[in-house]
Structures are given as structure tokens and as C-alpha cells.
N, C-alpha and C positions, 0 to 999 in steps of 0.2 A: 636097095629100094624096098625090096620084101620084109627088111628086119623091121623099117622105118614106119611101113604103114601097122606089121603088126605091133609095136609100139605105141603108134599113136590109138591103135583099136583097143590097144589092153589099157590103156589110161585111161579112155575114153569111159570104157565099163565100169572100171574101179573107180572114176570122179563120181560118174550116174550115181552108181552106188552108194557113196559116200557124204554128197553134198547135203541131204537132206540132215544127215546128222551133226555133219561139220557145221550146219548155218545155224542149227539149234544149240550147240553149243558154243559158238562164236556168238549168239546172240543174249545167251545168258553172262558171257566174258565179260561182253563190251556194255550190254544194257543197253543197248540200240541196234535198231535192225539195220538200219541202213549202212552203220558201219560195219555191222556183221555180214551183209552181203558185200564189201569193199573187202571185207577182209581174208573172208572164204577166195574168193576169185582172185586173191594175191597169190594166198597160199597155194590154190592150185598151179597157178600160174608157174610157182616155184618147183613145185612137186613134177611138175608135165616138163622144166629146162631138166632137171636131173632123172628122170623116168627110168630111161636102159639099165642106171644103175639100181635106182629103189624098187624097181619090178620082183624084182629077187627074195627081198629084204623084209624089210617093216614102214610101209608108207603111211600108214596109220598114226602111227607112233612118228614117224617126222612131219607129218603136216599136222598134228595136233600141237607140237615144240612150236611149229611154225605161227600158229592161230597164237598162242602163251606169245609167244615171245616178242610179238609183233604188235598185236595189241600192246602190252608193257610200253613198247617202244613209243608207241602212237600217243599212248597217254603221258608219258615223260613230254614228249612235245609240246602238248595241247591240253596241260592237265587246268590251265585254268581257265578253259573253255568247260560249260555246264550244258550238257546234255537234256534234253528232259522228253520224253518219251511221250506222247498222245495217243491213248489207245482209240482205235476206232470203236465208235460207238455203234456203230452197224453191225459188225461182226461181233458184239455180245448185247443179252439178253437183261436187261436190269435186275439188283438183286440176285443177280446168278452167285451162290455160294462161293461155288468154283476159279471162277473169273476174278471175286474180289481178293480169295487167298493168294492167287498167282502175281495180282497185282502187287497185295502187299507185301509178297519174297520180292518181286522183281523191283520194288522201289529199297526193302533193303538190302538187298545183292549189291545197286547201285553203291550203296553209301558205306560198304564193306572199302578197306583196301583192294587194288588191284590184283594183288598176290594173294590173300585172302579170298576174293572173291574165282578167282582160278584155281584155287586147290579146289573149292568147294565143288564149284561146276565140274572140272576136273574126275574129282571123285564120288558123286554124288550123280550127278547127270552122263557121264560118258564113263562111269562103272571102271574109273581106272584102280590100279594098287600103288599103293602111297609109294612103290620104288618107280611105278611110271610114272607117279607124277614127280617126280624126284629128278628122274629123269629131263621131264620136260622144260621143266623149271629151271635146271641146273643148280638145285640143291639139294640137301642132303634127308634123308628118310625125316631124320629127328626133327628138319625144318619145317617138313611136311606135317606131323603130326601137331608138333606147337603150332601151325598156325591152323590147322583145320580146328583145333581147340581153343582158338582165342576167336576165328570168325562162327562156330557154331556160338559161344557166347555173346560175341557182338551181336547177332542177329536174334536171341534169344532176348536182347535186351531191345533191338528197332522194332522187334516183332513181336511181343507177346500175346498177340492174336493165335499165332501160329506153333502156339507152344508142343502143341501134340504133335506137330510136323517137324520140331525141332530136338524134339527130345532123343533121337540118336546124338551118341559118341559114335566118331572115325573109330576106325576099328585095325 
């Protein structure tokens, strides 16, 4: 009973922890928030049935497989269902510089591939190494690198507002 509550108390901290990150990056995956809060709350949900064991480990590194690979899945389902996102006008400022660049990655993020747009966020936003994301993905280094080099170009060409923001190569 003792091992169970501290289990549920060490999940507890490590979701606290984590969600704020998980939903920002699930939310640049999917390109909508509201799936990206369905989709955080799966994956924890998965992460908290296998806990005793990934407590030890790297739960990081499996709920971000988990966030990849789940989304993937959700879009094979539903891929020809079109999303489209309304940003709230209360919470920005008109003209705000900021606001408009975000927008226009986050409208071309959307229109990237799925696997493309997950290396990116992947590596780029959650600061992974192209063998984590390799990992996550269940593919291979060199997969990784060809497609972060064909989606930095794809978006170079949705985006050329945003060219100074884009001018990194993966590295």
C-alpha cells in the first residue's frame, strides 16, 4: 500500500512537472490545442498504467514516443478531416510582430508532413538529438536528418517571411 501511494506521489510530481512542456509540444505536433490537450492526457494516462516500472528509467523519452506516435496514428485515421485553428483575438495585441511570426510558423508547421513536422518540433522545440528523435520515431538517424532538411526547406518556401528564423540547418 506504501509502495502504491508513493508511486502515485512520484507520478504525480513528474506529470506536474512535465505537462506544461508536453502540451507545448503536442501542440506544435498536432497544430491544435485541443487535440494537444486529448493527447497529453492519453499519454500520461499511459505513462501513470506503466509508472513502477518507468520511475527508474526514462519517462521522458517514452511519453514524448508516446505524444509522436499517437498523434501519427490519430492522423492516419482522420487525415481528411481539416483542422483549422482561431486564434483568440483577446489574447493578442493587433500588429503585434511577435504574434504574427508565430502565427505564420504555426500555419506552416500545419501544412509540413506529420513526420516532418515532428522531427521539426521534436528538435527544434523539445531540444532533442536526432538519435532521440530517431528513437521516437522508430527511425533511423539518416531518416531523421533527410527529413529535418527537406521540412526546414518546405517551410522556407510556406514561409519566406520568416527566412531569418529559418536559416538554421539541423545539425
Amino acid at each position: 500500500m506504501e509502495r502504491q501511494l508513493d508511486d502515485r506521489e512520484s507520478f504525480t510530481a513528474w506529470a506536474t512537472a512535465r505537462r506544461p512542456r508536453l502540451l507545448r509540444t503536442a501542440t506544435f505536433v498536432t497544430g491544435d490545442g485541443g487535440r494537444a490537450e486529448d493527447l497529453v492526457q492519453e499519454a500520461l494516462t499511459k505513462v501513470a498504467q506503466r509508472w513502477p516500472r518507468l520511475r527508474e528509467g526514462n519517462p521522458d523519452a517514452y511519453v514524448r514516443q508516446i505524444l509522436v506516435r499517437d498523434n501519427i496514428s490519430w492522423w492516419r485515421r482522420n487525415r481528411f478531416e481539416v483542422a483549422s485553428a482561431v486564434p483568440d483575438p483577446g489574447r493578442t495585441s493587433p500588429g503585434d510582430a511577435g504574434v504574427e511570426r508565430r502565427m505564420l510558423l504555426l500555419d506552416a508547421l500545419r501544412r509540413l508532413t506529420e513526420r516532418q513536422r515532428a522531427v521539426l518540433v521534436l528538435r527544434y522545440f523539445g531540444d532533442l538529438s536526432e538519435a532521440e528523435i530517431a528513437h521516437a520515431l522508430g527511425v533511423s538517424t539518416g531518416t531523421v536528418k533527410s527529413t529535418a532538411h527537406l521540412a526546414l526547406r518546405r517551410l522556407r518556401e510556406l514561409a519566406p517571411e520568416l527566412s531569418e528564423l529559418l536559416a538554421m540547418e539541423p545539425s
